[in-house]
N, C-alpha and C positions, 0 to 999 in steps of 0.2 A: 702298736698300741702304746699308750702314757703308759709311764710306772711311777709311780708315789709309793712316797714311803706309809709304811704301816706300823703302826704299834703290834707288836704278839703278844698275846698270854701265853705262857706255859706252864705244865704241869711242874711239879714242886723240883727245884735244884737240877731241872732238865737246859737250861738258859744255853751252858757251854755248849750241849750236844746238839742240842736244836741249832744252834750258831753254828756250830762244825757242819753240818748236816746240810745248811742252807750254803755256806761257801762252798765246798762238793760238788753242789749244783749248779753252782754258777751265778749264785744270785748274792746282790748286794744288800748286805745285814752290816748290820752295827749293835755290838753288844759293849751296853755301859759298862767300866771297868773300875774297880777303886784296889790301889793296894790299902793292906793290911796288914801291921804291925802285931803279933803275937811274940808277948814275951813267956819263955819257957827260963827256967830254974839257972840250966846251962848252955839257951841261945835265944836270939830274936830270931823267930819265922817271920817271912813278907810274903802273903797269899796274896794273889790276884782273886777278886771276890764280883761277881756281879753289884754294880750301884745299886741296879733295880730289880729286885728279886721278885721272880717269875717275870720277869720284862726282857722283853728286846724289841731291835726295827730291821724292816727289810723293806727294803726297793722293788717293788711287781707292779705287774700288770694284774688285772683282773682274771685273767686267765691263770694266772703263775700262783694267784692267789688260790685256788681251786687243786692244786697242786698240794702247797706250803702243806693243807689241813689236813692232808693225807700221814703227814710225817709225825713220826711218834715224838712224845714231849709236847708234840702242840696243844693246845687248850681253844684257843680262840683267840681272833683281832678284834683288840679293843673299838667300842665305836658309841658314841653318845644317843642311840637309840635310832630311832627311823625320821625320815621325814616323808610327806604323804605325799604323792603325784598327782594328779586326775584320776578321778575313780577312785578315789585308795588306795592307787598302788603304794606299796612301801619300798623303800629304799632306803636302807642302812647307812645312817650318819659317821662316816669317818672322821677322824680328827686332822685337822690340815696340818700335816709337817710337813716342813720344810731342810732343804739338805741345810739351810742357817741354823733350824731349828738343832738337827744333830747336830751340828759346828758348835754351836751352843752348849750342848749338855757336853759333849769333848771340852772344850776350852773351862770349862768350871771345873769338871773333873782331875785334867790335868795342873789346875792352877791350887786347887782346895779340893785333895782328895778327902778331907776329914765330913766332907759335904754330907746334908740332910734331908730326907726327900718328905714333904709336905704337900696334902694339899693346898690347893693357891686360895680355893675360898676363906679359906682360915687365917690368913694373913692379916694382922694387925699391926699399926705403926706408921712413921712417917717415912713421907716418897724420899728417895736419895737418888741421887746420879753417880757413875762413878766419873772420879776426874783424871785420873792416872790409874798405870797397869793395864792389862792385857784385855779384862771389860771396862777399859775406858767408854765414855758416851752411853753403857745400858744403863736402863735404869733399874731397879729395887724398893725395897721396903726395910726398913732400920724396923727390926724386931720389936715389938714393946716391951718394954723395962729390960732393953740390952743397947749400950753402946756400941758391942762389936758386930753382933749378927746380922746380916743382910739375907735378905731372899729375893733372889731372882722368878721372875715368871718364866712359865716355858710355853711358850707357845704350843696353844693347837692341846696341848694335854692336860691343861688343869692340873699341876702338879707347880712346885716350888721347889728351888735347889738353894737349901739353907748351909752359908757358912759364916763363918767368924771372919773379919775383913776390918784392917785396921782405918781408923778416921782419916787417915790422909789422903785415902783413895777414893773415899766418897765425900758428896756433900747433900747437906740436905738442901730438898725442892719443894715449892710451894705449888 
């Protein structure tokens, strides 16, 4: 059987166990990761923090899926509602990721951990490309009324991953 990736919901600050829980099994997950700088009195802490709280992705089959929802911490896979078959059957719209799609949130994450997660409807501004750096050729959205802010789209999720990105690396597009 195909396996495609899934979006998870999970239950509140369950992300790591559910990720532990899914590797165990044998199955391939991806949990977004950001460090974090906390300054204390008489040290800096650097936490590893989920990017997307209550979120992660896993790699199944349909069958594997039927499994996943058994495990505690789970919530539900996201999915943009049903679409309709013959007769009415309904069938759950998932969202199409792609293993790019992960490569994607990895490469922004590790390049701009300070990153900001947005919906993408809400994106206002002009289109920019990048022209050097490590998202060379994606393209973005220059923030309104910010010089530095870029949002990237994510495919397949209707979400945006907002960082600060100096002007040499992109240009704007018409």
């Amino acid at each position: 059987m195909e396996k495609n990736w899934y979006q998870i919901y999970t239950k509140p600050n369950a992300e790591k166990k559910l990720y532990s829980k899914l590797q165990k099994c044998g199955f391939e997950a991806y949990l977004p990761v950001k460090k974090i700088k906390k300054q204390f009195p008489d040290r800096i802490k650097i936490s590893i923090q989920p990017a997307m709280k209550s979120y992660l992705f896993a790699k199944l089959t349909k069958d594997e899926m039927n499994f996943v929802k058994q495990l505690s911490g789970f919530c539900f896979f996201v999915s943009f509602g049903y679409t309709y078959k013959e007769k009415h059957n309904k069938e759950i719209c998932y969202p199409n990721i792609t293993d790019k799609t992960i490569g994607l949130i990895n490469l922004i994450l590790s390049e701009y951990p300070e990153v900001i997660l947005q919906e993408s409807k809400k994106l206002k501004g002009d289109k920019v490309e990048f022209i050097e750096g490590s998202l060379k050729n994606y393209q973005g959205v220059l923030m309104h009324l910010s010089e530095t802010k870029v949002a990237i789209k994510i495919p397949g999720l209707q979400q945006a991953m907002i960082m600060n990105v100096p002007g040499t690396l992109w240009k704007k597009i018409t």
